[in-house]
C-alpha positions as CSV (number, residue, x, y, z in Angstrom):
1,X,8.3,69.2,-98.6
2,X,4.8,69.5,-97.8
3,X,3.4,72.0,-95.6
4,X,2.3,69.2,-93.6
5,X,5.7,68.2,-93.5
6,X,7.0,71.9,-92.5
7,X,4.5,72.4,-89.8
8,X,5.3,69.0,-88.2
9,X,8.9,69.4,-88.1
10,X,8.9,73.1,-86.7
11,X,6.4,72.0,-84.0
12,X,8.7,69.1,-83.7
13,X,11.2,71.9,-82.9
14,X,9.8,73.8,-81.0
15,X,8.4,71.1,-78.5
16,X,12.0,70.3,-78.2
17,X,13.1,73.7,-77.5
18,X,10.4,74.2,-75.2
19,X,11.1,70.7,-73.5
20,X,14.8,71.6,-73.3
21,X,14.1,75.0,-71.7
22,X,11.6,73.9,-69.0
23,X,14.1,70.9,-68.5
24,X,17.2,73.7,-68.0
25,X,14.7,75.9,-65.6
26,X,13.9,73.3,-63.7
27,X,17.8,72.3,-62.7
28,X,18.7,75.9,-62.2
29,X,15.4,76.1,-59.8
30,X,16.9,73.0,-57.9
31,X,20.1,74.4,-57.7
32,X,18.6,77.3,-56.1
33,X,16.5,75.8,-53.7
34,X,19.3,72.5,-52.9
35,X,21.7,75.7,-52.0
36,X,19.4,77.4,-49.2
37,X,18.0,74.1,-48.4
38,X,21.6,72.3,-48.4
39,X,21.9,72.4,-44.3
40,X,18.9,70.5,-43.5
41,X,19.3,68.1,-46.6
42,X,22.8,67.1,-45.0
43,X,21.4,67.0,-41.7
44,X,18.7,64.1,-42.7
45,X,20.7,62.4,-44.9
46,X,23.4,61.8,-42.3
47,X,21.1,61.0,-39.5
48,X,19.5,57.8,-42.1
49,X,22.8,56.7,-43.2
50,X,23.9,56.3,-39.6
């Protein structure tokens, strides 16, 4: 391989990794916030449904 071709594929990598991480923080930071929001997120889901 080529170092063009080794540099592309571990950016490739890592842009994936990075992605994938941001992506995973992002979940756990909704989690978080959906548990001490979870009351009023009930509250106005309820009141449009009905």
């Amino acid at each position: 391989m080529t170092t063009i071709n080794i540099i592309g594929v571990v950016m490739l990598i890592g842009s994936v990794l990075g992605y994938g991480a941001l992506f995973l923080w992002v979940l756990t930071e909704d989690k978080r916030k959906a548990r001490k929001e979870g009351a009023q997120w009930n509250n106005r889901n309820s009141s449009r449904s009905r």
